[in-house]
N, C-alpha and C positions, 0 to 999 in steps of 0.2 A: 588453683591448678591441682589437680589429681594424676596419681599416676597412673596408667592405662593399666586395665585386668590383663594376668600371668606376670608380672614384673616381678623376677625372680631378686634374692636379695643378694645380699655381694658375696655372705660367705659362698653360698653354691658356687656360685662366678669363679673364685677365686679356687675351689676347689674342681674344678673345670678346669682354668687354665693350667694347676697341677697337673692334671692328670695328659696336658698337650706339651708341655713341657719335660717331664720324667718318662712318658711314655705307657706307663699303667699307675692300675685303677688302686695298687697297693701301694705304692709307691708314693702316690699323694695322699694316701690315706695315713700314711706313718707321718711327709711332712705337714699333715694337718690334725695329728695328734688322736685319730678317732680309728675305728675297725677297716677292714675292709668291707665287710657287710655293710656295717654304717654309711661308708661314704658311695656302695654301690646303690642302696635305696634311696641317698641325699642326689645322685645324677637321676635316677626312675623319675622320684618327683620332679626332678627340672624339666627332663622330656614330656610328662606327663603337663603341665603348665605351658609348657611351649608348643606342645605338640608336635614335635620335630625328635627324630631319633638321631643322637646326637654322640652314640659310641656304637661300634663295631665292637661286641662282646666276643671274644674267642679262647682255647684252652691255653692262650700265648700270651694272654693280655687283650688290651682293649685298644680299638683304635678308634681314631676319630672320622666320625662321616664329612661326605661335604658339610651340611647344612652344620656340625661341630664346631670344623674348622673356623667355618664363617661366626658363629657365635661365640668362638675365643676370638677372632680378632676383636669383635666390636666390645667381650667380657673385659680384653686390658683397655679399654681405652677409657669404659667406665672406671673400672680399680686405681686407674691413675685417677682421674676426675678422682673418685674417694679418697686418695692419700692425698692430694693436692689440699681439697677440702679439709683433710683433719687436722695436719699439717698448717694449716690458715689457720682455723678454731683454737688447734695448740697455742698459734704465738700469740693471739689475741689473748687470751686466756695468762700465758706470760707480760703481757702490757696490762693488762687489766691490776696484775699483782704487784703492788709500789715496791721498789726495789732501791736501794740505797749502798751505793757501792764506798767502802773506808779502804783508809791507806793508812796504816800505823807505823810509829818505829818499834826495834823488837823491842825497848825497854815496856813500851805503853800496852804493845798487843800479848805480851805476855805477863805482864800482871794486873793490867785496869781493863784491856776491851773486855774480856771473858763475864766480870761482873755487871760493864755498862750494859752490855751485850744481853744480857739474861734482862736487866731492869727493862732494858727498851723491850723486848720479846712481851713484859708483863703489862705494858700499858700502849704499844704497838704490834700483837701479835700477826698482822695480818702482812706488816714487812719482811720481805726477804734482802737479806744484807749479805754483801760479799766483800770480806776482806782481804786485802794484800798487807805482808808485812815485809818493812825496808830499812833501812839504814831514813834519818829524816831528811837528807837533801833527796833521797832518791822520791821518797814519801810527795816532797815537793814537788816536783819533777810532773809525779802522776795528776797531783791534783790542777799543774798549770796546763797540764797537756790533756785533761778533761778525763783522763783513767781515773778518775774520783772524783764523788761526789764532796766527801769531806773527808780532813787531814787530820792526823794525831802525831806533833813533832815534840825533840826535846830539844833546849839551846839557849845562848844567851839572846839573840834579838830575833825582833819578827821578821820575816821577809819583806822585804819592802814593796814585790809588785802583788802579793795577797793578801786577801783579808783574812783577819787573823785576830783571836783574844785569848790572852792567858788564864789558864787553868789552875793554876795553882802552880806550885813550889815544890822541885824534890831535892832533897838533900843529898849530897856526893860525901863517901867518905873514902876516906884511906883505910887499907886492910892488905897484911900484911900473912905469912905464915906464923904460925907457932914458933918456926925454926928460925923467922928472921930475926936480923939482930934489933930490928924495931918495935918486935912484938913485945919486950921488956925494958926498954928505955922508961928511965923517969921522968924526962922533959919532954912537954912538946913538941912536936914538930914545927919548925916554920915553913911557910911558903918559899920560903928563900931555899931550903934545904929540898923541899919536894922538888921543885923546879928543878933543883942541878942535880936531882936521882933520876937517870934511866925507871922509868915506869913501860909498865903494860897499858898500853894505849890501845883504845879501837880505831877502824879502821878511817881512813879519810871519809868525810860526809857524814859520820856519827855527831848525832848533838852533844851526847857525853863528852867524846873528845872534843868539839867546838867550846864548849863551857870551860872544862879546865884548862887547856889551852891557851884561853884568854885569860880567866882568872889568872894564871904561872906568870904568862907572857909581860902581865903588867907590872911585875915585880923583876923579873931577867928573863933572856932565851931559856925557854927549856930543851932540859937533855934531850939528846937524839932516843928513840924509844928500844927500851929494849927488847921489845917485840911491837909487833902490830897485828890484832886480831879479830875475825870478822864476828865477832859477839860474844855479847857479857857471858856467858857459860866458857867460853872456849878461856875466857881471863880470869873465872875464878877459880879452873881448873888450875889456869898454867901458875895464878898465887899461893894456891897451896901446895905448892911444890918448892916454894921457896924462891924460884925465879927471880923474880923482883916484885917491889909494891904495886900495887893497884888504887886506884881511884873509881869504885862504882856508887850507885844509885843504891843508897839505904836501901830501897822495896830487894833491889838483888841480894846485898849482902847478906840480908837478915837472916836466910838462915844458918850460914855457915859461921855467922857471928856468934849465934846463939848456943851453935853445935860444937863451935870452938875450933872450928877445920881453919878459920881464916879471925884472927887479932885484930881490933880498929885501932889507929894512931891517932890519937886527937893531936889538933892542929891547935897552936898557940893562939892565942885570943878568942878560942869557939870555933865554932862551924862557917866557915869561909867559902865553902863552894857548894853552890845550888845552881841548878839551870832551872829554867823555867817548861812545864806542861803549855804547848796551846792548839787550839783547833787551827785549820788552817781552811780556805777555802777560795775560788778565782771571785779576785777584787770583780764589783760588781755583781756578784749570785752570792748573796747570804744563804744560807743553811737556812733551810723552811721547813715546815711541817717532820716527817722522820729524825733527818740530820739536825734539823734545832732541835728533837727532845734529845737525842743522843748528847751533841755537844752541854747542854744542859744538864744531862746527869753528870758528866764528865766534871763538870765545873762542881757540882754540889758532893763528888766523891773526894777530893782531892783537898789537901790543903794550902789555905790562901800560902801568899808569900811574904 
């Protein structure tokens, strides 16, 4: 099928119905970016194609003849049909592009997605990913209720209605200020004595917190917290102030460790609290094609436990 001879093309159309909409021929010429000259010889040639005089040129502006009128009503109903149509093309064009939606906690999307993230780009470039970052029960939350494709949680157990495998091991330590009185003790800390210190906790639904919490818990209650705070920055602020101790994730502490802004207390017998890295995903729908190389790099970045 061919289009029948004079079939004008959309932009004239559209700069048609400018000019029945604002009222002259300047007017739609500014909202279509080109002269007034310009878009008076772009209407010439359309009448000339159509054979139909299609403005009332005058020293006031231009108006529209019948036969105008009538070729703007039928000009929107085309421009619609065309925005319809590109609009279609667009989202197809969006479905055609594999897309891979993640959900991380902040401990993970702030120091391992950004790396995974570039690796997958270098061996999946043609993936588009969108991440959300949460506390991990919230992380959960999205991936049971399909707002993700795949999870990145920290914690002592796997959830029991997802599927789920461990990534590796991250080390929790104790970090105290310069100022406190723990930061020059010559004994160890015990667990018995963490436990009954007020610490900076994170907030409920943090895996950090779910780990040591349990780790404390199996030895006595632990203290009531003397703060509770919605992320690991907000608590390595409030520990170098002296506040109270902290229990973060080696990857966070590390630099203030190094900088000296924040003292590590080893704990009597070694390194005692670790939670676990793992993917998470709805039991039943493994992680296939994008989401397994991801989870994959995930696993091969991170250290066993």
């Amino acid at each position: 099928m061919t289009l029948p001879p004079g079939t004008p093309d959309l932009e004239v159309l559209d700069l048609l119905v400018s000019v029945a909409e604002l009222g002259s021929l300047g007017a739609a010429a500014r909202r279509h970016g080109i002269s007034q000259p310009a878009a008076s010889m772009r209407i010439s040639a359309l009448e000339r194609r159509l054979h139909l005089r299609l403005l009332d040129r005058g020293p006031t502006g231009s108006a529209l003849t019948d036969a105008g009128r009538a070729v703007v009503d039928r000009a929107r109903d085309v421009l619609e049909a065309a925005r319809s149509f590109g609009d279609a093309v667009a989202e197809l064009r969006a479905r055609a592009v594999p897309r891979l939606r993640v959900a991380a906690s902040k401990t993970i999307a702030d120091h391992r997605i950004p790396q995974w993230l570039q690796t997958l780009r270098d061996t999946h470039p043609e993936v588009s990913v969108a991440l959300e970052v949460a506390n991990s029960r919230q992380v959960m939350d999205m991936v049971r209720g399909g707002g993700a494709d795949l999870g990145f949680v920290e914690g002592p157990h796997p959830p029991p209605d997802l599927g789920s495998c461990v990534l590796g091991a991250d080390e929790l330590v104790v970090v105290v200020a310069p100022a406190h009185a723990w930061a020059t003790r010559r004994d160890p800390l015990t667990v018995d004595e963490l436990a009954a210190t007020p610490l900076l906790w994170r907030e409920p639904g943090s895996g950090t917190r779910d780990a040591v919490w349990e780790a404390l818990a199996e030895r006595a209650e632990p203290a009531r917290p003397a703060a509770e705070l919605g992320s690991a920055a907000t608590i390595v602020a409030a520990a170098r102030t002296a506040l109270a101790p902290a229990v973060l994730s080696r990857l966070i502490a590390a630099p203030d460790l190094a900088s000296g802004a924040l003292v590590e207390v080893p704990l009597a017998g070694g390194p005692v609290l670790t939670r676990q890295f793992r993917a998470v995903w709805r039991r039943g729908a493994p992680p296939s094609g994008p989401a397994r190389a991801l989870a994959d790099i995930a696993a091969g970045d991170l250290p066993a436990q």
